[in-house]
C-alpha positions, 0 to 999 in steps of 0.5 A: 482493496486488499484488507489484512488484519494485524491481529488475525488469530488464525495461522497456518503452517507453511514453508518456503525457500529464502536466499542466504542473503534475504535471511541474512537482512530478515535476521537483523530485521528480527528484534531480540527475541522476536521470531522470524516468521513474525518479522516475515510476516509483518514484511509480507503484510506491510508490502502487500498494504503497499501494493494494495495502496499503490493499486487504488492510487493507479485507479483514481489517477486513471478516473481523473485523467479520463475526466480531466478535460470536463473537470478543467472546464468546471474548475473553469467556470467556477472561477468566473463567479469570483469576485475581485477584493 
């Protein structure tokens, strides 16, 4: 899984084309004396938490679909040893 740190001290300096009306929703995103980059930033690392998410969850749906039959008979058989109240 992607790990980013929220604090990470070390930048660099880039640059990158937005559209007019991208910039225009990152301005209003950007609090009162804020920078856009910081807004951009946090966007940017919001997402890719996200997709890193979304990723792991795909994974682990993946391995339990793979093992659902075996698992449904245990859950199965588990429930054989029930006693009724």
């Amino acid at each position: 899984m992607v790990q980013l740190s929220y604090y990470s001290g070390m930048k660099r300096k880039t640059s990158i084309t937005l559209s007019e009306d991208v910039l225009e929703v990152v301005d209003r995103m950007t609090p009162e004396g804020g920078s856009r980059s910081e807004t951009i930033e946090r966007l940017l690392r919001d997402r890719i938490t996200r997709e890193a998410r979304r990723t792991r969850d795909l994974k682990d749906l993946e391995a339990i679909n793979r093992n659902a039959e075996r698992l449904n008979e245990e859950a199965e058989d588990v429930l054989t040893y029930q006693v009724d109240l």
